[in-house]
C-alpha positions in Angstrom: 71.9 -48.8 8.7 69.9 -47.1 11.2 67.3 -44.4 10.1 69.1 -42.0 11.9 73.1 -42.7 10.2 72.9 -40.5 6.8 74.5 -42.1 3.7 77.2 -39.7 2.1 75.6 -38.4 -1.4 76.4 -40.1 -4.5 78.8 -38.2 -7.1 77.6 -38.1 -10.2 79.2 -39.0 -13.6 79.8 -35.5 -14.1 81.4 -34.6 -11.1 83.9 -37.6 -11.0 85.1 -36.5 -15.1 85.6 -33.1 -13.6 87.7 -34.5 -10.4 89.6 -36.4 -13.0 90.5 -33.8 -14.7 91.1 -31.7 -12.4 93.4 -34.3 -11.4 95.2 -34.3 -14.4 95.6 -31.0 -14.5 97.3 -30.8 -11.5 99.9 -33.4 -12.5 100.2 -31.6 -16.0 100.5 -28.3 -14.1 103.5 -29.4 -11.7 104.7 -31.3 -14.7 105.1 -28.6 -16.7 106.5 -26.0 -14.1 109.2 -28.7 -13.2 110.2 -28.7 -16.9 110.3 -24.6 -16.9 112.7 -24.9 -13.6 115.0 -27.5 -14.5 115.5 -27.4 -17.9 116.6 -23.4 -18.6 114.0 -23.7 -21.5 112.9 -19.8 -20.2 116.1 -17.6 -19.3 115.7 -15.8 -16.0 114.4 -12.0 -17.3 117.3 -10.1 -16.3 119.7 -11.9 -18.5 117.6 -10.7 -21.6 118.8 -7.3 -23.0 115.7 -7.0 -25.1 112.3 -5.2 -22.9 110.1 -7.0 -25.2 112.2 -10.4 -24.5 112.4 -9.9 -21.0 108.9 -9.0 -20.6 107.7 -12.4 -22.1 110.4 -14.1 -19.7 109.0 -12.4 -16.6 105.4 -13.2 -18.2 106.4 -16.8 -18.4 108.2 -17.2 -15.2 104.8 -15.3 -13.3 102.6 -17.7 -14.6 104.8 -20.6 -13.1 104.9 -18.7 -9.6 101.3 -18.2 -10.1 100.2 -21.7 -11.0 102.7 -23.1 -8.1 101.0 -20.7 -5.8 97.3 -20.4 -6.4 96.3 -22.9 -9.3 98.3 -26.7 -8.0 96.9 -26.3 -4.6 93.5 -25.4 -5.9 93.5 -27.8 -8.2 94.5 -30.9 -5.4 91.6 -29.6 -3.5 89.1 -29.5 -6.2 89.9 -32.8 -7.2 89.9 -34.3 -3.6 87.2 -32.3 -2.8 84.9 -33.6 -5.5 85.4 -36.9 -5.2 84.4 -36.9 -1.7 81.8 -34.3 -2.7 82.9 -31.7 -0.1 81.7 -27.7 -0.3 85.3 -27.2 -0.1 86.0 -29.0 -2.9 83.0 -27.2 -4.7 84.2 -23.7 -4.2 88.1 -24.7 -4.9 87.2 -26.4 -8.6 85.5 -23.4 -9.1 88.1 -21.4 -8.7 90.4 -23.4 -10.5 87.8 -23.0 -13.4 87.9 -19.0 -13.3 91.8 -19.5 -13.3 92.0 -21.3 -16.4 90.1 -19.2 -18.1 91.6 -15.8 -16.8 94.9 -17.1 -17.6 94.6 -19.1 -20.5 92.4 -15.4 -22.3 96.1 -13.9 -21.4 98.5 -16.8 -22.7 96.3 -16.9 -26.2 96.5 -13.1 -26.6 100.0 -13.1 -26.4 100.8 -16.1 -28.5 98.6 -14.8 -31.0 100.9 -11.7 -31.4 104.0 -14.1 -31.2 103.8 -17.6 -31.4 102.1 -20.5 -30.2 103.6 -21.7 -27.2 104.0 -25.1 -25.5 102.2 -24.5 -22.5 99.2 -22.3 -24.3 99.3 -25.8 -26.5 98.8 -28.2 -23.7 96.6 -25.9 -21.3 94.4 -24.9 -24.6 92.1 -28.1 -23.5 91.3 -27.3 -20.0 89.4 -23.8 -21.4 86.1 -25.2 -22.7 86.3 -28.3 -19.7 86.5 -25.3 -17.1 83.5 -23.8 -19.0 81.5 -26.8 -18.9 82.9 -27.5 -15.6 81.5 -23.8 -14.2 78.0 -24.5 -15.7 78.1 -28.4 -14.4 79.1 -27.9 -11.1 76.8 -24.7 -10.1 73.5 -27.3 -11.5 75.2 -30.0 -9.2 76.0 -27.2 -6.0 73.1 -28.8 -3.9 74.8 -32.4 -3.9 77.8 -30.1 -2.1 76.3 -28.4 0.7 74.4 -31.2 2.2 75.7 -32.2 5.9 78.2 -34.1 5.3 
């Protein structure tokens, strides 16, 4: 290699456990909305009579638009864009981390005043990896803004 042909940086450990599970998450994550969708498990807000019923329909059915929207496309780029390591990459898995933890503060409240839910169940997890994950990857931010 010439000395004037720069290597691409190595990823750390760290960095390729968060890109898997970032990974994960976003197969969990369109997973789970499928489910929602095709199974009828939520009924659609306006067939519920009840405003308490139909609020935690419309709740449920926002976070799917939500994670379909913002958090499954975030979450493809952070874990593409870790591996690499691209900046983009950087600044998508961090959003992805604030996301979890904004959302999953709301889903815990309100299954705390009603009952546990399946998807606060199998989303519980990815709160404490995001908050490691926020701490890890600002220490390890150099490694992503190097020329690439």
């Amino acid at each position: 290699m010439s000395p004037d042909v720069q290597s691409p940086p190595l990823r750390p450990f760290g960095v390729t456990v968060n890109a898997i599970i970032n990974g994960v998450a976003f197969i969990l994550t369109l997973l789970f909305s499928g489910t929602v969708v095709f199974s009828n498990v939520v009924p659609d807000p306006s067939d519920m009579s009840g405003i308490p019923e139909r609020a935690n329909a419309a709740t449920t059915w926002g976070f799917l638009v939500g994670d379909i929207a913002f958090s499954a496309p975030l979450l493809l780029l952070g874990t593409i864009g870790l591996w690499k390591p691209r900046a983009w990459g950087w600044t998508a898995a961090q959003m992805v981390n604030i996301l979890w933890i904004y959302s999953m503060t709301v889903v815990i409240m309100r299954d705390a005043y009603t009952s546990f839910s399946p998807g606060g169940l199998l989303f519980i997890p990815f709160v404490p990896a995001a908050a490691w994950s926020m701490f890890y990857l600002w220490k390890q931010r150099k490694l992503f803004w190097l020329p690439n």
